[in-house]
N, C-alpha and C positions, 0 to 999 in steps of 0.2 A: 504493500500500500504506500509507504513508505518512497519508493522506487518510483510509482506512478504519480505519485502529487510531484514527485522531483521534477522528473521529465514535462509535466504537462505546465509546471510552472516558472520551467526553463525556456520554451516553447512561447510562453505568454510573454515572457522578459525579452524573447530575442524578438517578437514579432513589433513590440511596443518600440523597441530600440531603433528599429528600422523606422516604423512609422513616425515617431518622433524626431529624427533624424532629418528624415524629407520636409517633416514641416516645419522645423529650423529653421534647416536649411536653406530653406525656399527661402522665406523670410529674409536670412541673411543675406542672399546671393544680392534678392532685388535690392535691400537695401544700401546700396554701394551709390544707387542713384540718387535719393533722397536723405541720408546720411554717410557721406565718403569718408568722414572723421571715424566711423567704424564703432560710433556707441552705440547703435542698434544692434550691429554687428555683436559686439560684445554682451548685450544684454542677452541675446539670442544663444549666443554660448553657455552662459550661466544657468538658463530657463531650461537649457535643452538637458543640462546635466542634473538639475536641480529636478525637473518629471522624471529621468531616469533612474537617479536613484531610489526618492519617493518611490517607484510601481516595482524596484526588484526590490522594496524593503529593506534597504541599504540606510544607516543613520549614521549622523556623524558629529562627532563632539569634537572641536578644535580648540589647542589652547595658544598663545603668541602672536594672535594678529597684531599684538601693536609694535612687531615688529616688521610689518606691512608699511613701508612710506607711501606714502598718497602725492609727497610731493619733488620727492626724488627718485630718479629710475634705482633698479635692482635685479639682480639676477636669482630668480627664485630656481634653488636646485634640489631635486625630491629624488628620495628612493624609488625605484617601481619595480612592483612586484604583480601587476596586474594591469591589465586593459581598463578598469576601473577607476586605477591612481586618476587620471587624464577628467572622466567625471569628477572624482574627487575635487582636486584643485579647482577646475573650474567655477565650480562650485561655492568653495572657500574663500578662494582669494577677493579681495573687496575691490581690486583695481586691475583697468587693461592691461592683457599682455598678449604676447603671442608664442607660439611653440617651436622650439628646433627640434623636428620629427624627423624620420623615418623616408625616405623619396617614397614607399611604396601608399602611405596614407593620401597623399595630394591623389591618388586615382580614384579614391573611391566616394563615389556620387554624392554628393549636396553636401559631405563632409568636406570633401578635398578641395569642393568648389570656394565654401568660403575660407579654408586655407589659404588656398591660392591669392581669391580677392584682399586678405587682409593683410598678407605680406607675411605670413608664415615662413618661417625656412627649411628648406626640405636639404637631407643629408642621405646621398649615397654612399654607404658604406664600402662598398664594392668597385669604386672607383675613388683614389685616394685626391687627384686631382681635384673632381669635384667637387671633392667635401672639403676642402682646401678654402677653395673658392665659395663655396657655402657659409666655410664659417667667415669669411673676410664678408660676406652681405649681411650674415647676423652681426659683426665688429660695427658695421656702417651703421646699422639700423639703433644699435644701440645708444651708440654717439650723439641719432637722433632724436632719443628721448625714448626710447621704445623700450618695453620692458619684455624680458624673455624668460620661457621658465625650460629646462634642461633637465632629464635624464642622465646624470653623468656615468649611471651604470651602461648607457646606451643601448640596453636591454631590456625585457623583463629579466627577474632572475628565476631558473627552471624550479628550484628548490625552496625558496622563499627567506634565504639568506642573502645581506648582503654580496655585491659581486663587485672584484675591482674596476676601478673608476676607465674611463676610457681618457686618455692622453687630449687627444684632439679639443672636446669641451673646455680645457687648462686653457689654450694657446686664448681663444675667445674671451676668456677671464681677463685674463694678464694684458691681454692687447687693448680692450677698454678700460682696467683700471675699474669696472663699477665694482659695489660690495655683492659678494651673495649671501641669500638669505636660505639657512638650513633648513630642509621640510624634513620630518622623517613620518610616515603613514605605515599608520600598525592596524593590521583588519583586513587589507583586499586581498589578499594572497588566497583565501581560502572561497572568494567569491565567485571565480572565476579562473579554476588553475589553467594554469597549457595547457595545452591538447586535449582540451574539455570545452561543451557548451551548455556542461551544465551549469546554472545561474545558480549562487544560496545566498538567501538574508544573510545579514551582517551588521556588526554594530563596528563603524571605524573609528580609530582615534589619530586626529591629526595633530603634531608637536611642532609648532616651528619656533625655529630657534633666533638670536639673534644675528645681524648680521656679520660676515666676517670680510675684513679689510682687504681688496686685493692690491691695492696700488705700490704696495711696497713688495710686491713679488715681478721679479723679473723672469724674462723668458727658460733662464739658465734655473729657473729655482722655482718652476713647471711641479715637479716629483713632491718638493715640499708644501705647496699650496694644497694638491691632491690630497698628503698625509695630512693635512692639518680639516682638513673637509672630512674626510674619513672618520678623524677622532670627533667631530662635532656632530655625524652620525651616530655615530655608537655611543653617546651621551645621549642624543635625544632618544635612541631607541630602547635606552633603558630607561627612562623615563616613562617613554611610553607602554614598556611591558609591565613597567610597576603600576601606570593607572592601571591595564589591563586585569592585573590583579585583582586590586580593587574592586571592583564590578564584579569579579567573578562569586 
């Protein structure tokens, strides 16, 4: 019985996903005409995440927003451990940003569309050149006031443990000088593993931390910025396993 409410309320999560998706999307796409500054755009990010989680019964307790500026850019960088992180944040954060994803997400329909339209940055991995050149249009965009939130696992991870940091996310640090802001999310791993479609309720807890200074890290001292990110994960994650605790 068990097995079959799984499935049929997996089923319900991935069809809502879709639908909700396109009607974002839509939204979002047109409104490029009537708002090019991209705050409908971004309102329609949040909403679309904020009905998704609501209907897979996904809840979310956050604690550090007021280490969110409103009036200075930031590099907000999060663990992930699920296709859900991505709802998550969105969700969370109280200010525009946009994503350095994946080249393969910009293809898929009404999602990729407003990617594209909002200036998203897409990262081939598979081609070092162009991620090269990728990260040098997230360096520009930054510059411009644009705020970016980054993956540094560059992954999910398959196991639900931290994964080391990817090199490349560093060079983009160091090269605009802005501060990052630690996330660490404890919850979606189990919402949505790999090579699974099945959906489960969850209760997340999101921990951000405060910000950390990159302007005094040069290119040559890449490794050290990473180690020092690293240790401000595994501080918030035990944090976050001690609230998890709690609750239990």
């Amino acid at each position: 019985m068990n097995l079959l409410f799984e499935m049929i309320n997996s089923i319900a999560c991935i069809i809502f996903i879709v639908i909700n998706t396109i009607l974002w999307g839509s939204v979002s796409v047109t409104s490029v005409v009537y708002s090019p500054s991209g705050r409908v755009a971004h309102f329609c990010m949040r909403w679309w995440s904020k009905t998704t989680l609501w209907f897979c019964r996904v809840k979310v307790d956050v604690d550090g927003l007021e280490h969110v500026s409103r009036d200075r850019v930031q590099i907000f960088a999060s663990n992930h451990a699920s296709h859900f992180d991505i709802f998550v944040l969105s969700a969370v954060l109280p200010v525009k940003f946009g994503w350095v994803s994946k080249k393969i997400l910009f293809f898929v329909p009404f999602l990729g569309w407003h990617m594209k339209l909002q200036g998203y940055v897409s990262i081939d991995r598979g081609n070092r050149a162009s991620a090269i050149k990728s990260l040098d249009e997230a360096a520009e965009k930054i510059k411009g006031g644009n705020r970016i939130a980054i993956f540094p696992e560059g992954t999910r991870t398959r196991s639900g443990e931290l994964q080391p940091f990817k090199k490349g996310l560093f060079h983009l640090c160091v090269k605009t000088g802005v501060p990052i802001v630690p996330i660490f999310i404890n919850g979606t791993y189990g919402i949505l593993r790999p090579e699974s479609l099945a959906v489960h309720p969850a209760t997340v807890y999101v921990k951000i931390g405060s910000e950390l200074p990159t302007a005094a890290y040069s290119p040559e001292r890449i490794e050290d910025l990473m180690n020092d990110l690293m240790a401000r994960f595994i501080e918030l994650r035990k944090e976050a396993e001690e609230k998890r605790v709690r609750w239990s």
